[in-house]
C-alpha positions in Angstrom: 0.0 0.0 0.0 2.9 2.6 0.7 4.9 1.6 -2.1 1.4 2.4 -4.4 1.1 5.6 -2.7 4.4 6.1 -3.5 4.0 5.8 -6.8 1.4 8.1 -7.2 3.2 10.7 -5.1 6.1 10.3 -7.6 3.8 10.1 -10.8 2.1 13.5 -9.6 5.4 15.1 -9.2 6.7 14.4 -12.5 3.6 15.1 -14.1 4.5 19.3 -13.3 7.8 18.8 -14.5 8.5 20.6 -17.8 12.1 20.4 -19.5 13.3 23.9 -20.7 16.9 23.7 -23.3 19.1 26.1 -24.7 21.6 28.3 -22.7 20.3 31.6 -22.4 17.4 30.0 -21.4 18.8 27.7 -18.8 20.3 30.8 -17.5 17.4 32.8 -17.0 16.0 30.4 -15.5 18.0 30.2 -12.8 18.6 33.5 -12.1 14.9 33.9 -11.1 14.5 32.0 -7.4 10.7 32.1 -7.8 10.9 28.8 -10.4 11.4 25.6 -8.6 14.1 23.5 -10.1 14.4 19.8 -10.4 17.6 19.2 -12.4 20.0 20.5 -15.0 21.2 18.3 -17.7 24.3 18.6 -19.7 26.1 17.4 -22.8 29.5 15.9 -21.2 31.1 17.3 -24.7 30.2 20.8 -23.5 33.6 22.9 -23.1 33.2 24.8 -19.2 33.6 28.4 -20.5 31.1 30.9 -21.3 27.7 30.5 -20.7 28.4 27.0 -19.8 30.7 28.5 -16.9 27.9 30.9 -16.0 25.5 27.9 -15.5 27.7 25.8 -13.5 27.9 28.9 -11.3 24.0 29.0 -10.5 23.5 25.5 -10.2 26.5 25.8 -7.5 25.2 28.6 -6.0 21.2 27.2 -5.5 22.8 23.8 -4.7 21.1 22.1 -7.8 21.9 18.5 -9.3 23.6 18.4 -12.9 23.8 15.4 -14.6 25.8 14.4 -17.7 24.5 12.4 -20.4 25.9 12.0 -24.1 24.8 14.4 -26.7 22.5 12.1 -28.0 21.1 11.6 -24.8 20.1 14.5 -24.0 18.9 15.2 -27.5 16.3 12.6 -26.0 15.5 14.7 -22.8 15.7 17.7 -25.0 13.4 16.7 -27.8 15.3 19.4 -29.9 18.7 18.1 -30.6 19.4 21.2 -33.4 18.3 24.3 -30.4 19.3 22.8 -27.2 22.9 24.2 -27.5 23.7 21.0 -24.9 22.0 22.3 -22.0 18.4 21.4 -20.8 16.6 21.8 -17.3 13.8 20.5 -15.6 11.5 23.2 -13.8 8.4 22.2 -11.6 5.7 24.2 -13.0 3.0 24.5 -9.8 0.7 25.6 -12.2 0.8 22.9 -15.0 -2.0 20.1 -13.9 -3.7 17.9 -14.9 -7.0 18.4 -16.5 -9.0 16.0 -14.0 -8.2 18.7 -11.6 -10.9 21.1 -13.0 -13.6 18.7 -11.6 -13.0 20.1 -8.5 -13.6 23.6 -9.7 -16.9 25.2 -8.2 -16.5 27.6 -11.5 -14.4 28.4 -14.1 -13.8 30.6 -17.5 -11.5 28.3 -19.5 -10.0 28.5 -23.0 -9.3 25.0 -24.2 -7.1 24.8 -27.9 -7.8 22.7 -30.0 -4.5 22.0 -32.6 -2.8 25.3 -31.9 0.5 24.6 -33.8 2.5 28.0 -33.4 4.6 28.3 -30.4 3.7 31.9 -30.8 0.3 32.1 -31.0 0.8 29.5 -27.3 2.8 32.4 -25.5 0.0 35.4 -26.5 -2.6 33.4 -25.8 -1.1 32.1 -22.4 -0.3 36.0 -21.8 -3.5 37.6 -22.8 -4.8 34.9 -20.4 -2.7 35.6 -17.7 -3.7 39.1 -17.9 -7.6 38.8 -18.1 -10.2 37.0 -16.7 -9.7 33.5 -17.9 -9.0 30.8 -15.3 -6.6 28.7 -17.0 -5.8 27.0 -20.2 -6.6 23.6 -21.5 -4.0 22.5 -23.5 -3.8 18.8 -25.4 -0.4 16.5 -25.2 -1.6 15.2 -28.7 -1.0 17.6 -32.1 -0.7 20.9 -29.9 2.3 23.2 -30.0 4.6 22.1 -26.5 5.3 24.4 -23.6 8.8 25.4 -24.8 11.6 28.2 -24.9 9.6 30.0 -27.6 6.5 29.8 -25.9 8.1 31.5 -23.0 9.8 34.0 -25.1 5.8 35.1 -26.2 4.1 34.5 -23.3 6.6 37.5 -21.2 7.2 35.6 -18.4 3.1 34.6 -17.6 3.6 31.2 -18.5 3.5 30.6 -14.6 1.1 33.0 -13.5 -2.0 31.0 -14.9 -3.1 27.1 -14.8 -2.6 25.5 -17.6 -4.3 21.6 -17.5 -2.8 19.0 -19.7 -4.4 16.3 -21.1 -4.1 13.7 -23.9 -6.7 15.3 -26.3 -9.2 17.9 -25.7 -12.8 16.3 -26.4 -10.7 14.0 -23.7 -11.0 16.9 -21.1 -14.4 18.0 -22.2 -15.7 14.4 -22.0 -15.1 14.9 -18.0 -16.7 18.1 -17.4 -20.3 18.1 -16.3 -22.7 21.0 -16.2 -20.8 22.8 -18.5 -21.3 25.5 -21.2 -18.8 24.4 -24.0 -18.7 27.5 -26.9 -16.5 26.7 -30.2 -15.6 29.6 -31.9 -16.1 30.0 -35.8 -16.4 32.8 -38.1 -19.7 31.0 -39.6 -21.3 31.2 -36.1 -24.8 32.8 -36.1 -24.5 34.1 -32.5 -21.7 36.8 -31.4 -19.2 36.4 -28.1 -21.9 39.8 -26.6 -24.4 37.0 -26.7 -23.2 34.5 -24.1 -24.7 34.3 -20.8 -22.9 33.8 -18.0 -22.4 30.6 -16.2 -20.6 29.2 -13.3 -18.7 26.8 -15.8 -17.7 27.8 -19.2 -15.0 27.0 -22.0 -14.7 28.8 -25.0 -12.9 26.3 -28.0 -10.1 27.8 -30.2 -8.9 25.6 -32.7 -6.0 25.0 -35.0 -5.1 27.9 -37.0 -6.2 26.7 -40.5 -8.3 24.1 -39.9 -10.3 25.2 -37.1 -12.1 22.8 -34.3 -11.6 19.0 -34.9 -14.8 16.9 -35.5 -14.5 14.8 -32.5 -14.2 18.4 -30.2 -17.0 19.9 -31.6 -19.2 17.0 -31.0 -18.9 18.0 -27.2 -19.7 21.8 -28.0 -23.1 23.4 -27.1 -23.3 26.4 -29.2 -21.1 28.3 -31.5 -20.0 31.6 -31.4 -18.1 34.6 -34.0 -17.0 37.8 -33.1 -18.5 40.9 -35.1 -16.2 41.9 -38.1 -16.7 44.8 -40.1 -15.4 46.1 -43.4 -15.4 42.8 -44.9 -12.8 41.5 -42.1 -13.4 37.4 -42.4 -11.2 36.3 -39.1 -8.7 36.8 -36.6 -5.6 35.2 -35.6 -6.3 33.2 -32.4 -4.2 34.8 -30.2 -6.4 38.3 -31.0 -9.5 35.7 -30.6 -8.4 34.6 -27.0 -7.6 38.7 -25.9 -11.0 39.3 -26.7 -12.2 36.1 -24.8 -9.7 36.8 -21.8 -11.4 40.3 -21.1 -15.0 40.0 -21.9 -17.4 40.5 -18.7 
């Protein structure tokens, strides 16, 4: 029984661990004692000068673990063998969970994305999130841009000031959500964002930014809704689409 609970203590721990790469990165990183560090990995082929130097310094000075691996090995922790410069780092992210956790939510205003592909699109939207009156982000495993140096770069450091819930897919997520008003946004809609009522649990759909909301989402969507154009405007980019969403009333 303590060995299980173990496991589940461990399994939950890793789950908010998200691996960073690429130096300047790395260093920024840990220069900012708010982020909670798990572990710094390193290309043993890395020459100790420089920004290398400069890391080995932090990771002294806040006591933190370094471990050596082959290039190709951490090209595997990495993901990105061609930006990761030979450096990543693993940073417990209190506010990446698990999409089962909004069951426990009394209410919410959530945007969930559906495909989004561009890391940059992922940081305005996470920022524009961050900065209105959105709850948190659902955000798939599956065909979904990754939380990733780029991502940070756009988000302007808000990636951690907002809940951001994993899961495999989305119509995953939406499949566990009860009582919930679930709005998928589309130019073609016949009602407007002004329309929407308000209630206790909402989540607004944004989906991938050519081909819109996948099939199997939209089957768990109860309305649809546009945003007023004029002058012959057709859409929007979604990171405009999820300011809008992040501060309507």
């Amino acid at each position: 029984m303590q060995d299980s609970q173990e496991y589940l203590d461990k399994k939950s721990y890793f789950e908010n661990v998200i691996t960073l790469y690429g130096r300047n990165v790395v260093i920024e990183v840990l220069q900012d004692d708010t982020i909670d560090i798990h572990k710094i990995h390193m290309a043993d082929s890395n020459k100790t000068d420089g920004a290398v130097a400069t890391i080995l310094s932090l990771a002294k000075k806040r006591n933190l673990e370094v471990t050596y691996h082959s290039k190709h090995a951490l090209s595997r922790i990495s993901k990105n063998a061609k930006q990761d410069q030979g450096v990543a780092i693993d940073i417990i992210a209190r506010t990446y969970k698990n999409a089962n956790e909004i069951t426990k939510l009394d209410s919410f205003r959530l945007i969930a994305l559906d495909g989004i592909q561009n890391p940059q699109n992922l940081g305005m939207i996470i920022r524009s999130c961050a900065a209105g009156t959105i709850d948190g982000i659902i955000l798939p495993k599956k065909n979904s841009a990754k939380i990733s140096p780029l991502v940070i770069k756009a988000s302007a450091g808000t990636l951690f000031k907002l809940p951001i819930y994993f899961c495999n897919t989305i119509d995953e997520a939406l499949k566990t959500l009860s009582d919930t008003k679930v709005y998928m946004l589309s130019s073609h809609a016949k009602h407007s964002i002004y329309d929407v009522v308000p209630h206790a649990k909402t989540v607004f759909v944004l989906g991938n930014e050519s081909e819109g909301v996948s099939a199997e989402v939209e089957a768990f969507c109860n309305d649809t809704l546009s945003i007023p154009m004029n002058r012959g405007v057709e859409s929007l980019n979604v990171a405009v689409t999820a300011s809008l969403l992040a501060f309507m009333k």
